[in-house]
C-alpha positions, 0 to 999 in steps of 0.5 A: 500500500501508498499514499493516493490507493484508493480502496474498494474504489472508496476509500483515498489512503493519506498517511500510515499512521500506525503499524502492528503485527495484523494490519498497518493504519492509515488516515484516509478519507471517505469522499462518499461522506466527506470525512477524515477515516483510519483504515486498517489493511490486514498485511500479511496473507490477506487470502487467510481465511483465519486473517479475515476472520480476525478482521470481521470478528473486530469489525463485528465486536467494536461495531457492537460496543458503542461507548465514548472510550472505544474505538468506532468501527464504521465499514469491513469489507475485501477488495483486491489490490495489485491482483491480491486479496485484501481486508480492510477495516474502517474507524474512526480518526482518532486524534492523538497518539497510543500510550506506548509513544506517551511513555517514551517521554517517561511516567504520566503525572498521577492525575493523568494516569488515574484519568487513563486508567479510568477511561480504559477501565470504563470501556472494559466495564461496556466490553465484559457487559457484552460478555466480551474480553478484550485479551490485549490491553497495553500501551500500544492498544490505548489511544489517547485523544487530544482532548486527554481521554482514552480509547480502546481499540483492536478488537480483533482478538475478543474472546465472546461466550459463542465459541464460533467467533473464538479465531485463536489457534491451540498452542498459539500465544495469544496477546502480549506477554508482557501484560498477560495474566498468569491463567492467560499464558495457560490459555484460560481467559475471563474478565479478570485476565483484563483487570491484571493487563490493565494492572501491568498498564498502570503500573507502567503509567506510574512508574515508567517501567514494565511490572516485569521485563524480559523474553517472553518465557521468561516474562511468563515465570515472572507473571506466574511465579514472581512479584513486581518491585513494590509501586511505592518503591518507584514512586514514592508520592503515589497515594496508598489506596493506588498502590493497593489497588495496584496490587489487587490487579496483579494477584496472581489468582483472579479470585483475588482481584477485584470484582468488576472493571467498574469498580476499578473505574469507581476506585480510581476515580474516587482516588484522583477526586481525593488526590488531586480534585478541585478541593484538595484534602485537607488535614483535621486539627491537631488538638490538645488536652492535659493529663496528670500522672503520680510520680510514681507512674511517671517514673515506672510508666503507665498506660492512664485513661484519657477522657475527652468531652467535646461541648456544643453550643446549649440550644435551649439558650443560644439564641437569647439576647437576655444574659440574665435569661441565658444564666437562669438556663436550666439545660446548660446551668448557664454554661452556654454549652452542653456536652457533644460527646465523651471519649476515653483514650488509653495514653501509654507514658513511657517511663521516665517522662518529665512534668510538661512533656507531650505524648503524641496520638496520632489521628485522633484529632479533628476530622479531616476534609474531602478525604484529608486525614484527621489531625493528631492530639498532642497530651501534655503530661503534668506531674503530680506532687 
């Protein structure tokens, strides 16, 4: 194929645009609708009845699956081209480039890689709703826009429940190894094989490094057999809860990952809404209280209850504007306040502690905001006697 081959009398090819192992893409455009189109033509041994198959089944399987983060498939069809056979599929332009040349320059800033994964995990949710599993996501299958959001695309190896459209080969490898679940490597696939590529993908979004390198048997004892470097290791200021999602993912077993593509999409958003909303986080007040201990249990050590009395304005008298009425108050005893709630704490002093010095309970203070953690509380020791 060259720029100006017009396919099936159609379709003008522009520019090669993208290149794998099934088909080469080009942006093309349609006169027939006057609209910029991507044509992907099976290279290859077009006469393959097994090739075509897999170029009708993603024809079939995308056409099917109309969501904002899945590619659009508008035409499949076969012409001939110098004398040749050849298949063809048409989708949509998408403008922007695959994540696999996006990580060229290096990780993804946690915002961004939260948001992709949310997007890819969002179409997964549409395709296993479909009961289809895509069986290869990595970088190189995700487009993303110009406008920042995500799309899947190649279909062409989908795995559906009607065993008819199943085109794989017995003893084949199919997908990629180094995104491939352990039970996928041994032929056996389900909605879960595509949370753990999905896992691989985002470890690499946030690190800038695969979960596991090498050859490809080699990759394969690494998924099955081994662990990843630990994701905070690589990246230190990535949240917790991302780190634990992260590592559901890449469970071995699929019973351990979690449920659904939807709930990982849920997960990963309410992470980058806690992380890095509009409203960031923001930590609960350090508070701080005083405690008297005997000499004897500053000097031995001691564990002392601590009990915290929290007071709220009397509603009863609040809103008085007669302060003699507000101290005749009968509910607050003209205190202004009444008791919110009591809480005892158990505070370990350490042996030989000196009069004024603090004990430190962390994240027993205030309540934090929009997902900040709750402060400390600072008990500053006073030595009886």
């Amino acid at each position: 194929m060259q720029e100006g081959t017009v396919l099936d009398g159609r379709y003008r090819l522009i520019q090669s645009i993208g290149a794998g192992g099934f088909g080469q893409v080009w942006a093309a455009h349609d006169p027939k609708i006057d609209r910029l189109i991507a044509v992907k033509v099976l290279t290859g041994d077009a006469s393959s009845s097994r090739q075509v198959a897999r170029f009708a089944r993603e024809a079939a399987v995308a056409g099917g699956l109309a969501h904002p983060n899945i590619v659009t498939v508008h035409d499949f069809g076969s012409t001939t081209h110098n004398g040749q056979p050849c298949a063809y599929l048409v989708m949509e332009l998408l403008p922007g480039k695959p994540l696999s040349g996006v990580l060229e320059a290096g990780r993804l800033p946690l915002p961004k890689a939260l948001y992709v994964g949310a997007c890819v995990a969002d179409a997964l949710k549409a395709a296993h709703g479909a009961d289809l599993t895509h069986r290869d996501i990595k970088p190189s299958n995700i487009i993303i826009r110009s406008n920042g959001k995500a799309t899947v695309v190649d279909f062409g190896i989908t795995k559906g429940n009607d065993e008819r459209h199943d085109i794989t080969t017995t003893g084949v490898l199919i997908g990629t190894p180094a995104y491939m679940a352990p039970e996928a490597l041994a032929g056996t696939f389900d909605h879960r094989s595509d949370l753990y590529s999905l896992g691989c993908v985002l470890y690499e979004m946030v690190t800038g490094h695969r979960p596991f390198n090498g050859t490809s048997w080699h990759l394969a004892n690494q998924h099955i057999n081994e662990q990843p470097t630990p994701l905070c290791t690589l990246r230190p200021d990535a949240p917790v809860e991302l780190e634990r999602l992260v590592t559901q993912l890449l469970a071995k077993d699929p019973a351990q990952r979690p449920a659904s593509a939807g709930k990982v999409r849920d997960v990963l958003n309410e992470i980058n809404d806690r992380h890095f909303g509009t409203t960031p986080p923001r930590r609960g007040r350090d508070l701080a209280h005083e405690m008297q201990v005997s000499e004897a249990e500053a000097a031995a050590g001691a564990i002392i209850p601590l009990r915290i009395t929290a007071h709220k304005a009397c509603p009863a008298c609040a809103t008085r504007t007669d302060e003699n009425a507000a101290r005749a108050c009968t509910t607050c005893k003209g205190e202004g306040s009444v008791i919110r709630e009591q809480r005892t704490y158990k505070v370990r002093i350490p042996a030989g502690i000196r009069d004024g010095q603090e004990v430190r309970l962390r994240e027993l203070g205030g309540p934090g905001q929009h997902g900040g953690a709750p402060g400390d509380m600072y008990v500053t020791v006073r030595i009886d006697g």
